[in-house]
DRENMARLO-431622 format. One record per residue (C-alpha): residue number from 1; x negated, y negated, z negated; residue in three letters. Coordinates in steps of 0.02 Angstrom, whole numbers. Each point is the difference from the previous one (the first is absolute). Example, Ala and Ser with C-alpha at 12.3 -4.5 7.8 and 13.67 -1.06 7.14 Angstrom:
! residues 2
@nr=1	u=-615	v=225	w=-390	rest=ALA;
@nr=2	u=-69	v=-172	w=33	rest=SER;
***
This chain:
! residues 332
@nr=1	u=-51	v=355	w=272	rest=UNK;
@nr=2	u=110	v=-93	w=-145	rest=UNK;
@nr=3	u=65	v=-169	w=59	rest=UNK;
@nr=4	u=19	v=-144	w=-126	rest=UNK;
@nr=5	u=153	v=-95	w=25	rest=UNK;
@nr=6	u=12	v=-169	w=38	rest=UNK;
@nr=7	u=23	v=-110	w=-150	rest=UNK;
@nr=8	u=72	v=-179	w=-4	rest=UNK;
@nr=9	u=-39	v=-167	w=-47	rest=UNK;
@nr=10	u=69	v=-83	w=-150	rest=UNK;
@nr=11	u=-73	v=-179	w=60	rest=UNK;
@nr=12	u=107	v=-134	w=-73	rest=UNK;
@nr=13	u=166	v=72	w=-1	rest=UNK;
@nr=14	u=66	v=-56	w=-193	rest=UNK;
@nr=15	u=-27	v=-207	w=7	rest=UNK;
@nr=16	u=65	v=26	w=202	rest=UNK;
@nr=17	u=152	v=95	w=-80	rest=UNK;
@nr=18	u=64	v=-126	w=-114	rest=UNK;
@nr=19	u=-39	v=-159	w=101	rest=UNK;
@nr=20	u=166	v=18	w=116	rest=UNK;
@nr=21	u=-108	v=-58	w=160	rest=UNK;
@nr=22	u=-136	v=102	w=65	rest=UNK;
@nr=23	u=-168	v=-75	w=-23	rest=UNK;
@nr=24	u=-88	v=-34	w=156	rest=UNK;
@nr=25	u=-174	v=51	w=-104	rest=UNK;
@nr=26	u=86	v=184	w=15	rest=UNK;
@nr=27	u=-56	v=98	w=136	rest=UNK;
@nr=28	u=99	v=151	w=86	rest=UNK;
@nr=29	u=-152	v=119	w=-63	rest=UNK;
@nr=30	u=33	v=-57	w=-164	rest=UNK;
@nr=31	u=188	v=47	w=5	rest=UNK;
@nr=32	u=29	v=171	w=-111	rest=UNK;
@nr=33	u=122	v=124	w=81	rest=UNK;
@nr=34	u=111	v=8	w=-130	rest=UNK;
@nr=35	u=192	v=90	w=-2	rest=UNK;
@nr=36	u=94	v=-35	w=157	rest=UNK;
@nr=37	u=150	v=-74	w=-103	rest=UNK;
@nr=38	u=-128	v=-104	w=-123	rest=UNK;
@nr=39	u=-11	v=-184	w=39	rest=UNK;
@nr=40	u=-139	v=-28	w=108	rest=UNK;
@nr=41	u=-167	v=-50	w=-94	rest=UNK;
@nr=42	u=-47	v=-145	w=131	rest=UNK;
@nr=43	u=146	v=-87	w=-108	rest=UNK;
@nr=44	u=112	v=-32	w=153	rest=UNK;
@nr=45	u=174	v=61	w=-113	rest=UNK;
@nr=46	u=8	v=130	w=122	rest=UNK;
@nr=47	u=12	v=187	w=-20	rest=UNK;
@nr=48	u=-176	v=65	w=42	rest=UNK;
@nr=49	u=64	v=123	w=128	rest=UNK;
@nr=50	u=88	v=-172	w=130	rest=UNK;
@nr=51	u=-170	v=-83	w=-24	rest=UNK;
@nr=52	u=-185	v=63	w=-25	rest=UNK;
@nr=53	u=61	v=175	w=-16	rest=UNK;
@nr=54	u=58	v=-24	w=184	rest=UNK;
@nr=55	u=-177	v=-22	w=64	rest=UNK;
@nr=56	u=-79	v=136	w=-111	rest=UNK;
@nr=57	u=142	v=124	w=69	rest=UNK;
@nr=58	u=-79	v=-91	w=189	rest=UNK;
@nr=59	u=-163	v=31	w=-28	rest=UNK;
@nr=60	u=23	v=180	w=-75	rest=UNK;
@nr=61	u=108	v=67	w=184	rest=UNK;
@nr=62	u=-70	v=-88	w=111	rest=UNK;
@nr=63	u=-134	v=146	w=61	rest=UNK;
@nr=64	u=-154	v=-54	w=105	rest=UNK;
@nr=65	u=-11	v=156	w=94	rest=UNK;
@nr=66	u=-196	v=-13	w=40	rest=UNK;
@nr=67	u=-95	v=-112	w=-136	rest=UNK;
@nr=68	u=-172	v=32	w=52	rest=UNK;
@nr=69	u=47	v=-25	w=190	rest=UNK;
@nr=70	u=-124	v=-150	w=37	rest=UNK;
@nr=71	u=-165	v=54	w=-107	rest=UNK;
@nr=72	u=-141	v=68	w=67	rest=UNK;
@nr=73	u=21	v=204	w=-43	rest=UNK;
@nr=74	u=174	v=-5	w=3	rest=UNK;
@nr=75	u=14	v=223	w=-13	rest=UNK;
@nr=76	u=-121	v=-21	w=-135	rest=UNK;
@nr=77	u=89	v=-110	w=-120	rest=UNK;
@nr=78	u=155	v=123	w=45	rest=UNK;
@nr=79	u=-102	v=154	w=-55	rest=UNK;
@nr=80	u=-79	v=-86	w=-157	rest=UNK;
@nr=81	u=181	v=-55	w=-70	rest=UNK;
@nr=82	u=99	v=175	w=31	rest=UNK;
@nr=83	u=-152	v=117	w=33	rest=UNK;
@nr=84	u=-159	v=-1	w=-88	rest=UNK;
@nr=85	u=-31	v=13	w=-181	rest=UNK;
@nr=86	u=-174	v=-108	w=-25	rest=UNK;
@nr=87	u=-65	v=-95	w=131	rest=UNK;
@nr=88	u=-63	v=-190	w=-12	rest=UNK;
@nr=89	u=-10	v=-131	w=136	rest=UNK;
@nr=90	u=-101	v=-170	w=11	rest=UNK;
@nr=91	u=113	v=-140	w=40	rest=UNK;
@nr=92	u=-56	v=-164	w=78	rest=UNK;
@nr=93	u=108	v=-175	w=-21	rest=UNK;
@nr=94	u=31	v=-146	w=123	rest=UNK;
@nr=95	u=-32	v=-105	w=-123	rest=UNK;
@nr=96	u=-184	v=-5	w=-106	rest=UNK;
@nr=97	u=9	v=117	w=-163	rest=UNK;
@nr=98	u=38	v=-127	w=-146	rest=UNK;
@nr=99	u=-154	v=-37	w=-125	rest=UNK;
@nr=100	u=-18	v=170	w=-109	rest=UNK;
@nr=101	u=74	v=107	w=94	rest=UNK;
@nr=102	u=-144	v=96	w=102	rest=UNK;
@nr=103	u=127	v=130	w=101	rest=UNK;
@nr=104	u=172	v=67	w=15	rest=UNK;
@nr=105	u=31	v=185	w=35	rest=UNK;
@nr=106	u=160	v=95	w=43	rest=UNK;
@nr=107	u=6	v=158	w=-99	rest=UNK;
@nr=108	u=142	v=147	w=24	rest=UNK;
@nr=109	u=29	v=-23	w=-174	rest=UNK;
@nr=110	u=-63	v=-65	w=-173	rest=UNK;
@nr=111	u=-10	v=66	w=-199	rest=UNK;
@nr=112	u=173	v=-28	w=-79	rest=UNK;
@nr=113	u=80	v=-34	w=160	rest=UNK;
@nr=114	u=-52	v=-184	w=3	rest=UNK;
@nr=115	u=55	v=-93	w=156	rest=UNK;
@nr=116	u=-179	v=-83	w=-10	rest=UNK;
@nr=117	u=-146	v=-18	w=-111	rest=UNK;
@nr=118	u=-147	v=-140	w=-32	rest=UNK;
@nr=119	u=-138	v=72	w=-52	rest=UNK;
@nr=120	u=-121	v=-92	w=-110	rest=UNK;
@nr=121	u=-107	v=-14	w=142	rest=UNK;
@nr=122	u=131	v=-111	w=85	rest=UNK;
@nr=123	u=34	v=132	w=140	rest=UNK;
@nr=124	u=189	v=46	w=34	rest=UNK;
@nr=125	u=77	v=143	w=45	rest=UNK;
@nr=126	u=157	v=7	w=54	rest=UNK;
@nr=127	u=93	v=168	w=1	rest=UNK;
@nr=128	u=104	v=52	w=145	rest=UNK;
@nr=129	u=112	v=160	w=-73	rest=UNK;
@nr=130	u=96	v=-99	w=-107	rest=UNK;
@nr=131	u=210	v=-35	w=5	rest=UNK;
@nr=132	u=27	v=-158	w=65	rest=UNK;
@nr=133	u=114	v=-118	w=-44	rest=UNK;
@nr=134	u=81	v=-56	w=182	rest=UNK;
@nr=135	u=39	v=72	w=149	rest=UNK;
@nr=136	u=-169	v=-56	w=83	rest=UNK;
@nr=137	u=-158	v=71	w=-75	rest=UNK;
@nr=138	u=-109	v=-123	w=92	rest=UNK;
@nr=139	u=73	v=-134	w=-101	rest=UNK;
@nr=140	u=-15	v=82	w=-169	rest=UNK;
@nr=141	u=-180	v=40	w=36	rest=UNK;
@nr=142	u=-31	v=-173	w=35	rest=UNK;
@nr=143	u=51	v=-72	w=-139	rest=UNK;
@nr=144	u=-80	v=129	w=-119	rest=UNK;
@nr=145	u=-145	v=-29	w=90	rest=UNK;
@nr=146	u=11	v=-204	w=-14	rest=UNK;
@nr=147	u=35	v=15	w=-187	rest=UNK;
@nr=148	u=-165	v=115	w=-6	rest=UNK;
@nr=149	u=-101	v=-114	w=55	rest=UNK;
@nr=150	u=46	v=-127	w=-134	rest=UNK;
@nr=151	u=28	v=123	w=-153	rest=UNK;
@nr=152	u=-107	v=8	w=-175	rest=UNK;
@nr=153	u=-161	v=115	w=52	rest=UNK;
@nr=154	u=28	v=160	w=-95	rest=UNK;
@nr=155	u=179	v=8	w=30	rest=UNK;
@nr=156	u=140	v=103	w=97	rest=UNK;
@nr=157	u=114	v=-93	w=117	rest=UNK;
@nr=158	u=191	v=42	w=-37	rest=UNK;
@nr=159	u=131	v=4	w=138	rest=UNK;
@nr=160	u=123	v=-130	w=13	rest=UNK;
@nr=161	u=147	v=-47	w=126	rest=UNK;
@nr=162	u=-74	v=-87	w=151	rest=UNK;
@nr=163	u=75	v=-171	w=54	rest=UNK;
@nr=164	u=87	v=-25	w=161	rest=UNK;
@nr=165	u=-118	v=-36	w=138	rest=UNK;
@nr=166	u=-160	v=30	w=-115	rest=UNK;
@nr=167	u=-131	v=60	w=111	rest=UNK;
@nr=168	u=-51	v=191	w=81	rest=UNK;
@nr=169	u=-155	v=60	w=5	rest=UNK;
@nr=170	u=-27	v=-16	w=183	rest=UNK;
@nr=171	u=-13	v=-191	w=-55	rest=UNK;
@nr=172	u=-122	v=15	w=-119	rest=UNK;
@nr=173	u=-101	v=130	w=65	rest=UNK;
@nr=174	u=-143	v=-18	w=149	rest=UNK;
@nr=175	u=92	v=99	w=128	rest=UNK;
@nr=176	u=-193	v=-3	w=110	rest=UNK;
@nr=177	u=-64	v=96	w=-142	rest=UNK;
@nr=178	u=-4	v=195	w=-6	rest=UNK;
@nr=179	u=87	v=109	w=-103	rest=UNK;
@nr=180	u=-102	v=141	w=-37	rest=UNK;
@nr=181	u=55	v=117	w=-161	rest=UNK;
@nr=182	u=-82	v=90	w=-84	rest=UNK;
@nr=183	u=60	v=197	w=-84	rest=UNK;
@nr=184	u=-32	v=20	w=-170	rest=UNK;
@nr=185	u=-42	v=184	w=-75	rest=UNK;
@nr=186	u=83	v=-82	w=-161	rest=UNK;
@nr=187	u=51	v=-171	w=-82	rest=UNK;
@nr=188	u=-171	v=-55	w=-67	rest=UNK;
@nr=189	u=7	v=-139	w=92	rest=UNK;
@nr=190	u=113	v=-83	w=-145	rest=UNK;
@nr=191	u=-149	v=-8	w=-102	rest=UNK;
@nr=192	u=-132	v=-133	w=-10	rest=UNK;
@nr=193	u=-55	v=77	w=-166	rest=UNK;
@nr=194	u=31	v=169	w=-43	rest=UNK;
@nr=195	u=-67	v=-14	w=-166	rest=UNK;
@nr=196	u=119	v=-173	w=-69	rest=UNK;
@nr=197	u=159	v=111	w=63	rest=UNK;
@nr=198	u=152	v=-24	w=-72	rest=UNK;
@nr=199	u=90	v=176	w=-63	rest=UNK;
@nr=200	u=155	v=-64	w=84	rest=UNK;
@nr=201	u=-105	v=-20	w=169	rest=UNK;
@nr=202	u=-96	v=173	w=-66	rest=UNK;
@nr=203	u=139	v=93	w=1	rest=UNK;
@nr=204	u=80	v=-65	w=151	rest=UNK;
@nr=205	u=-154	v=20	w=101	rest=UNK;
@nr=206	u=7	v=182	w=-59	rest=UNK;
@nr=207	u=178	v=30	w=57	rest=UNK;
@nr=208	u=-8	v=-70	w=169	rest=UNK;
@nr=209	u=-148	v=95	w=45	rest=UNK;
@nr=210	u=90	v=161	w=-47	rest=UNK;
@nr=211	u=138	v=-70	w=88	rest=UNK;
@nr=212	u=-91	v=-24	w=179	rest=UNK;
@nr=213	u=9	v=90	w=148	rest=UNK;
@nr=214	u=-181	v=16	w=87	rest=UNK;
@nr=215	u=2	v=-103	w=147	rest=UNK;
@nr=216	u=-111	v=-46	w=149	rest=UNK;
@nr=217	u=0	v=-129	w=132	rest=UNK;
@nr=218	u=-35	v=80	w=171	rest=UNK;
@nr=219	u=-145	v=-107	w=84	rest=UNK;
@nr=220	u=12	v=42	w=190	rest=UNK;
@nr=221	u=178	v=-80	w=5	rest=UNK;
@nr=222	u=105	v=-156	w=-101	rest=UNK;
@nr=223	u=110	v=52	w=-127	rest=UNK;
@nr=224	u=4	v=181	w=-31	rest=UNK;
@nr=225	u=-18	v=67	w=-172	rest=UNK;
@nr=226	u=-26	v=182	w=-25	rest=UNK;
@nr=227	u=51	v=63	w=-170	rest=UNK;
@nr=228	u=-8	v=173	w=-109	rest=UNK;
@nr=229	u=119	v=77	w=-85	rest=UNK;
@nr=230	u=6	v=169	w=-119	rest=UNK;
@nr=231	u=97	v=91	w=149	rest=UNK;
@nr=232	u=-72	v=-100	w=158	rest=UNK;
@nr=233	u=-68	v=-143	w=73	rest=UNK;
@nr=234	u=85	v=-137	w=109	rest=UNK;
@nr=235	u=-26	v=-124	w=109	rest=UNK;
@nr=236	u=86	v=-165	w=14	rest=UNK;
@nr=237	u=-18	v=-120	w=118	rest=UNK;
@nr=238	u=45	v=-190	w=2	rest=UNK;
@nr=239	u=49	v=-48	w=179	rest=UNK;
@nr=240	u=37	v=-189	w=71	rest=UNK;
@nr=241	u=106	v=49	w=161	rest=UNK;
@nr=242	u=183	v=-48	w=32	rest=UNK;
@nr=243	u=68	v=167	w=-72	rest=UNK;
@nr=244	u=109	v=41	w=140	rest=UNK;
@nr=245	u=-143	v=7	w=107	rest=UNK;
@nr=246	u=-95	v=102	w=-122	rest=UNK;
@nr=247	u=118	v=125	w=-17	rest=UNK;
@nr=248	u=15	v=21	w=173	rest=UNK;
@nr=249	u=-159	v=32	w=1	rest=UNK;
@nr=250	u=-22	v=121	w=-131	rest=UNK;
@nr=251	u=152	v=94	w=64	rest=UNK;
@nr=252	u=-89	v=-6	w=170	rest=UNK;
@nr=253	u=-158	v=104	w=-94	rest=UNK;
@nr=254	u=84	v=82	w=-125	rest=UNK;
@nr=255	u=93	v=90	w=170	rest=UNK;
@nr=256	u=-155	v=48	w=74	rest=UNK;
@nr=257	u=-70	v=66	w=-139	rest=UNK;
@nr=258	u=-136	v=-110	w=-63	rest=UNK;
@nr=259	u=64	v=-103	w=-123	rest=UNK;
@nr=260	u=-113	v=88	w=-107	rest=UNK;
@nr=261	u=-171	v=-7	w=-69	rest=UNK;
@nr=262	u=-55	v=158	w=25	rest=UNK;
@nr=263	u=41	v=183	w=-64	rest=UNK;
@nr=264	u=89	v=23	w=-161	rest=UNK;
@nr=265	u=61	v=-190	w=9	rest=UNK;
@nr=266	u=167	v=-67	w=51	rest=UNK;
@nr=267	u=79	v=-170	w=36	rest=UNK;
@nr=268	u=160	v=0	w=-135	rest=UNK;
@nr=269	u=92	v=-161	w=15	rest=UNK;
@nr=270	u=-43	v=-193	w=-29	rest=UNK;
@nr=271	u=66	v=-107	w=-135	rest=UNK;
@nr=272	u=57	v=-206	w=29	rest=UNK;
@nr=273	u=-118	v=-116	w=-126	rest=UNK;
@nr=274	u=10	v=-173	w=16	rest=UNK;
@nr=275	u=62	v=-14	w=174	rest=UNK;
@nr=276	u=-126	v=134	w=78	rest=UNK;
@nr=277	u=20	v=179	w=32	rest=UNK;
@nr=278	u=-135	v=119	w=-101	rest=UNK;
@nr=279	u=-20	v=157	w=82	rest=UNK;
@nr=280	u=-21	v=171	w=-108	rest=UNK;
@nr=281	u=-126	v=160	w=25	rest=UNK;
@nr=282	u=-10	v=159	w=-93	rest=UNK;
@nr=283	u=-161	v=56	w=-11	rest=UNK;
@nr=284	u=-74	v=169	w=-75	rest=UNK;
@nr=285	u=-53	v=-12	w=-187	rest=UNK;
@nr=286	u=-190	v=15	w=67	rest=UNK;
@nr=287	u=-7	v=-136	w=133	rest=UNK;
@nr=288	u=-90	v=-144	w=-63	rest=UNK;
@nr=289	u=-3	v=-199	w=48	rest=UNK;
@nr=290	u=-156	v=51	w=96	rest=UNK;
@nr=291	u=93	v=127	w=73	rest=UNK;
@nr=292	u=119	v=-103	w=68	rest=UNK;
@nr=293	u=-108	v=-140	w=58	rest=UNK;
@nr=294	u=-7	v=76	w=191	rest=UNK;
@nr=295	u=177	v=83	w=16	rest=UNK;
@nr=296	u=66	v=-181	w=-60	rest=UNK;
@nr=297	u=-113	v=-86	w=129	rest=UNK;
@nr=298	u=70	v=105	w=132	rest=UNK;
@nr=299	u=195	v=-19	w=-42	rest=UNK;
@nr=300	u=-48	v=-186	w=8	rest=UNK;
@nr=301	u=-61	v=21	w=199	rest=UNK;
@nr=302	u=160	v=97	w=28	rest=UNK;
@nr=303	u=115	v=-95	w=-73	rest=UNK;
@nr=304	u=-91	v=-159	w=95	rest=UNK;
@nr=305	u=52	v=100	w=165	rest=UNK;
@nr=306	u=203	v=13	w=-44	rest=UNK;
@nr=307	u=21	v=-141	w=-72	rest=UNK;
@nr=308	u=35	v=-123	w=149	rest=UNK;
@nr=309	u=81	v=140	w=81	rest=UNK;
@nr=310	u=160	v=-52	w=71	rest=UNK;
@nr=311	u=94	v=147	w=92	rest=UNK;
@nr=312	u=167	v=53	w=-104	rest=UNK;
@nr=313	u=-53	v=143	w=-129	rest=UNK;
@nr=314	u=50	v=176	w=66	rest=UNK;
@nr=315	u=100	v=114	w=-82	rest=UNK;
@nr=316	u=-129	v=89	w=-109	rest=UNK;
@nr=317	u=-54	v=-170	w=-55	rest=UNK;
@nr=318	u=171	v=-73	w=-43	rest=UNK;
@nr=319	u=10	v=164	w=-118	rest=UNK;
@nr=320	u=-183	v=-42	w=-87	rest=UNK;
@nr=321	u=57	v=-170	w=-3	rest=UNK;
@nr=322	u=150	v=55	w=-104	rest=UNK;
@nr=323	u=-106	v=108	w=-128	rest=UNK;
@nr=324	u=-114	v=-149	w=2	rest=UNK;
@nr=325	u=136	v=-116	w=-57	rest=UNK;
@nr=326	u=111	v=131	w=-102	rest=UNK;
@nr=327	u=-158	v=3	w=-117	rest=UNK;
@nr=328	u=-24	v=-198	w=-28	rest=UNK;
@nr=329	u=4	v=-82	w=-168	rest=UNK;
@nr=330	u=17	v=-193	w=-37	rest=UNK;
@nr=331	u=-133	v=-37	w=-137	rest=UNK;
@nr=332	u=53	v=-185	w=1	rest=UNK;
***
């Protein structure tokens, strides 16, 4: 799915140029980045790059490894930002919705790439598959979603770069609530009313539907998503345990033969998202998401079994723990 960049700010930065002093009306968010040699817009005299271009550079490597650790449906929130091609979620505040705005809903992504959107209704949604403009996705959420909330009904929300210590959404959001998503065949969900469609939105709707990957949500267990492809199906699994102890225990099953779910199906590698491991099956072209409902059950009473093993692996498992390993890929 096309990103949309981030874009900045222009805020106030030509009377805070030629003043000499920097205005203490300017805020950091309002600060353009600018060229690193340039004389800083806050209008300090200094070169952009020794003053606010220090902090953007900050906020851009410093990484939070696990931005959704803390919400309710933590594997969930992984799979919708790297995994799943339409899905929607109902998101609850701490605080009370403000006056015209009758919900806010996370959605994997939204027409034109729009960081967020408020509908005429008042409703938000906030898109999750979007580049981000820090090292911390949390943050940049958060203040997407807290400029959402106040924007022009009828309007996208545009990304901007997030001030130092802004807050996250485990801050805004009512970590008591549940997180329950929702797979979408397609991206109708964008549309309130199909018939006052903009082409732009039209056309975009069209593409991204093309574009998406059939995907299902496995019920019997959290955070497995079963998906088709033209040459086979897969399934990948959001998991929450330390990953050295997950391996291990993989490696322990994968050694004695039943990592897998069943004939024809095969337990290729894992991937790193967001701090958690994801786990990878092949599975035959004809082997549905029903299909895979009872085999996935099944692997999830197994695994249950190894994982507070705590005897050294043998041998045989130190090899599938290799294979296991040898075949990882860092997503984020």
């Amino acid at each position: 799915m096309a990103k949309k960049r981030p874009q900045t700010k222009a805020g106030k930065s030509s009377s805070a140029r030629g003043s000499g002093v920097r205005p203490a009306a300017v805020a950091d968010a309002d600060i353009p980045v600018v060229g690193a040699r340039e004389p800083c817009p806050c209008g300090s005299g200094r070169r952009y790059k020794a003053c606010h271009g220090r902090a953007a550079a900050q906020a851009v490597t410093e990484l939070v490894q696990r931005p959704f650790e803390g919400l309710p449906g933590e594997c969930d929130w992984v799979a919708l930002r790297e995994l799943v091609p339409a899905a929607t979620a109902e998101l609850r505040l701490k605080e009370p919705l403000p006056d015209g705005v009758p919900s806010v809903t996370l959605a994997t992504v939204l027409p034109m790439a729009w960081p967020a959107l408020r509908r005429d209704t008042g409703a938000v949604l906030l898109a999750l598959q979007n580049d981000t403009a820090s090292g911390d996705i949390s943050r940049d959420l958060a203040d997407v979603l807290g400029r959402a909330l106040t924007a022009t009904p009828g309007s996208p929300v545009a990304a901007e770069r997030v001030p130092a210590g802004g807050p996250r959404l485990q801050d805004l959001l009512d970590t008591g609530a549940p997180f329950t998503p929702v797979v979408h065949d397609g991206f109708e969900f964008w549309l309130e009313d199909a018939s006052n469609t903009t082409p732009e939105v039209a056309a975009s709707l069209e593409r991204a539907n093309e574009a998406a990957i059939p995907t299902v949500r496995l019920s019997g267990v959290d955070a497995a998503y079963w998906c088709e492809t033209p040459e086979k199906n897969h399934l990948r699994w959001v998991m929450p345990h330390p990953e050295e102890q997950l391996l291990d225990a993989l490696a322990r099953l994968h050694a004695a033969g039943t990592s897998s779910l069943g004939e024809g199906t095969r337990l290729v590698g894992s991937f790193r998202a967001h701090g958690l491991l994801v786990p990878v099956w092949d599975l035959p072209r004809g082997m549905s998401a029903d299909d895979t409902e009872k085999p996935a059950a099944a692997f999830a009473e197994r695994l249950g079994e190894v994982l507070g093993a705590t005897a050294p692996l043998t041998p045989e498992e130190r090899r599938a723990r290799g294979g296991l390993t040898n075949r990882q890929v860092t997503l984020s």
